[in-house]
Structures are given as structure tokens and as C-alpha cells.
C-alpha positions in Angstrom: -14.5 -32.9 19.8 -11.3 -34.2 21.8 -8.4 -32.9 21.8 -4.9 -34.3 20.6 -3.4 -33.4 23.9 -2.0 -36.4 26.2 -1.3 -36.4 29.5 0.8 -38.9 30.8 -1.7 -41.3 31.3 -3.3 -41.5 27.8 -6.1 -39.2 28.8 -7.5 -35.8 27.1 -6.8 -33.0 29.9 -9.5 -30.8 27.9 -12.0 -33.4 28.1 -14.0 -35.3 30.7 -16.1 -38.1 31.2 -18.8 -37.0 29.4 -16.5 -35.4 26.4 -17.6 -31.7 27.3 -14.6 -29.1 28.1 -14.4 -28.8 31.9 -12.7 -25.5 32.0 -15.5 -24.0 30.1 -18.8 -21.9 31.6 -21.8 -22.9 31.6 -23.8 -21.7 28.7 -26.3 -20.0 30.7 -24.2 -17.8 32.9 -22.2 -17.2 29.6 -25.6 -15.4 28.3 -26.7 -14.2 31.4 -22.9 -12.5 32.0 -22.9 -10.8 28.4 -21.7 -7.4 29.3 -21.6 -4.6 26.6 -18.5 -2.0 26.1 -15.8 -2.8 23.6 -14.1 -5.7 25.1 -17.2 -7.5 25.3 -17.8 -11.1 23.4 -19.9 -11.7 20.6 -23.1 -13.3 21.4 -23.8 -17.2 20.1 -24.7 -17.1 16.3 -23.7 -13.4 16.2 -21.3 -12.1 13.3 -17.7 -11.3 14.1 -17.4 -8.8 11.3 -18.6 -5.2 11.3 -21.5 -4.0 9.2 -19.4 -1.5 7.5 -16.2 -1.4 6.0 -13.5 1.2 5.8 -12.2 1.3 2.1 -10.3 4.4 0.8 -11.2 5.8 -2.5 -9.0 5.6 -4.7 -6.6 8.4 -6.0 -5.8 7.2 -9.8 -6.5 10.3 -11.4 -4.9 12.4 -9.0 -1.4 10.1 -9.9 -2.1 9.6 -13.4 -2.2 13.6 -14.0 0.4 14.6 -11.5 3.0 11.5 -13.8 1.7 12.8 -17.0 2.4 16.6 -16.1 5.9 15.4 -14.7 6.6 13.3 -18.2 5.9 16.3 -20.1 8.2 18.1 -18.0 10.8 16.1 -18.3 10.3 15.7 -22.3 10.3 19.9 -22.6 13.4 19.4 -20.8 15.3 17.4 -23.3 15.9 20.3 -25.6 17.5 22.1 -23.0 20.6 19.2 -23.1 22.6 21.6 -25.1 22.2 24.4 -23.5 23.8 25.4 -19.8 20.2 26.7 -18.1 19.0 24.8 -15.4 16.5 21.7 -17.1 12.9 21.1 -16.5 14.5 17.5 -15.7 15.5 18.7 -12.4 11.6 20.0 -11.7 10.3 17.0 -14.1 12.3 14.6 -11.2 10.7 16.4 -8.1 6.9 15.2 -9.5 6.9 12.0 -11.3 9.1 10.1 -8.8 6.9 10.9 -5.8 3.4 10.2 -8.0 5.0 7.2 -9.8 5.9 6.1 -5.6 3.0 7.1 -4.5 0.8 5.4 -7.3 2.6 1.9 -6.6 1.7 2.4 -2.6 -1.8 2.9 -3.9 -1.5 -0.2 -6.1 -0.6 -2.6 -3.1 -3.3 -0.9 -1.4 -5.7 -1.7 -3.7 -4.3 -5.6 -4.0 -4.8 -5.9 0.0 -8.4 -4.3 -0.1 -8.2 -1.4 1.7 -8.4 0.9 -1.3 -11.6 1.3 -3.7 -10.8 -0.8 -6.6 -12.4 0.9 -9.1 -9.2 3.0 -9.4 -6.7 -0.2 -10.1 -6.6 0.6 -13.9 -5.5 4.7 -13.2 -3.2 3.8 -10.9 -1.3 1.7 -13.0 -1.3 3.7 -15.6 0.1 6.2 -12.7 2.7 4.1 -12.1 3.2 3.4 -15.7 3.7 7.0 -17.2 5.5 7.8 -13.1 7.8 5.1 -14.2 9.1 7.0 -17.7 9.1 10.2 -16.4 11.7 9.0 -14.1 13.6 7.5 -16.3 13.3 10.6 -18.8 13.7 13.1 -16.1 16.8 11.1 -14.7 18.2 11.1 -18.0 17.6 14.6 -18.7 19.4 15.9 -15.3 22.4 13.1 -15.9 23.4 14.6 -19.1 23.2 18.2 -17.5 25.4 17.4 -15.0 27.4 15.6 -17.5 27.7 18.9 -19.5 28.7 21.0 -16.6 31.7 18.7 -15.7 33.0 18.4 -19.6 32.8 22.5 -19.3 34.5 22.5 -16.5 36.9 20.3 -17.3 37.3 22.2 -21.3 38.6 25.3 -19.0 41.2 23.9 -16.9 
């Protein structure tokens, strides 16, 4: 197949006379030179690809019960709003932020294929209940620290 390449003559520099690539090898000193180690070429008609591929598995449950241990956290915590002790928000913060984090790493994994995706439907969810524990566990430790400065601010 020619080339669009021009010289400035008109003619194909990748082509000759007989429409074959001169600055290619012969085919059988290409098969006779096949050399084995891990630079080597594929052989004619030979697959590229490996046999095998490396897939993680997938970690959904793992995510899914590390979020939904940091949610409950983080909803025990809300009766503590009115009281000065250190919340489980604080704690509840610390575990769903990293799985909810984590989970959506997992997620893109699994979109690019190089994570098992029979997990795709825990790991949302993982990111899902990650998500709320956040926001509840955020909550929780914004209104703590918002009750420590009106305190503070009562006794000056």
C-alpha cells in the first residue's frame, strides 16, 4: 500500500518500483533472526496480547461495610449535639470518608477494566452510603465545634 509521503519529485520515498517497502527485511531473514527474550518481536500471525489477564477482585463489601459502620457512627453521634463530650462524628469522619474515597477509586477501576466487575453494584453502594456518612459525620462534628465556640463565647 503507498504511502501519502512526497518527495519533491512526486515520488513515494517508502516505495519502489515494484510497490514493496525498500527499508524493510526480507521476510526470510525476519524468521530466520527471531530471537527469544523479552524484547523480542511477535512472530507472523502470532497474537500481540497475553493469554492471561491481570484483573483485581473487587473490594465492594469490604467498602460497603466499612461506609455503613462509619454512617452508623456518625448517626449515634447526633444525640451527642447537645452535649459537650467529644462525638462519634469525629471517629464516624475518620471511616466513611476514606471508604466512601476509596470505593469511588475502586469504581473508576472497575470502569477502566482493571478491577473484577462483579463488584460494580457494592461499590457503589460503597460510595453511596460513604457519601452520607460524610455528610452526617461533617455535620455532626460542625455543630460540635459550633457549640464549643457559643460556650466559649457565653463566658467571656
Amino acid at each position: 500500500m503507498p504511502s501519502n509521503f512526497r518527495d519533491k519529485n512526486g515520488k513515494d520515498p517508502f516505495s519502489d518500483e515494484a510497490g514493496g517497502n525498500p527499508y524493510a527485511d526480507d521476510e526470510e531473514e525476519l524468521s530466520a533472526e527471531l530471537v527469544e527474550g523479552p524484547y523480542a518481536t511477535t512472530a507472523a500471525g502470532q497474537s500481540y496480547r497475553p493469554e492471561f489477564e491481570a484483573v483485581l477482585s473487587h473490594r465492594g463489601r469490604l467498602w460497603v461495610w466499612t461506609s455503613l459502620i462509619g454512617l452508623l457512627l456518625a448517626l449515634a453521634g447526633l444525640p451527642v449535639w447537645f452535649s459537650y463530650q467529644l462525638p462519634l462524628g469525629a471517629f464516624a469522619l475518620g471511616i466513611t470518608l476514606p471508604a466512601g474515597l476509596l470505593a469511588w477509586k475502586d469504581h473508576q477501576a472497575i470502569q477502566r477494566g482493571a478491577m473484577d466487575p462483579s463488584g460494580r453494584a457494592a461499590t457503589r453502594w460503597a460510595m453511596l452510603l460513604g457519601a452520607l456518612g460524610t455528610v452526617v459525620a461533617g455535620s455532626t462534628l460542625a455543630i460540635f465545634i459550633y457549640q464549643i465556640f457559643v460556650a466559649i463565647w457565653d463566658n467571656l
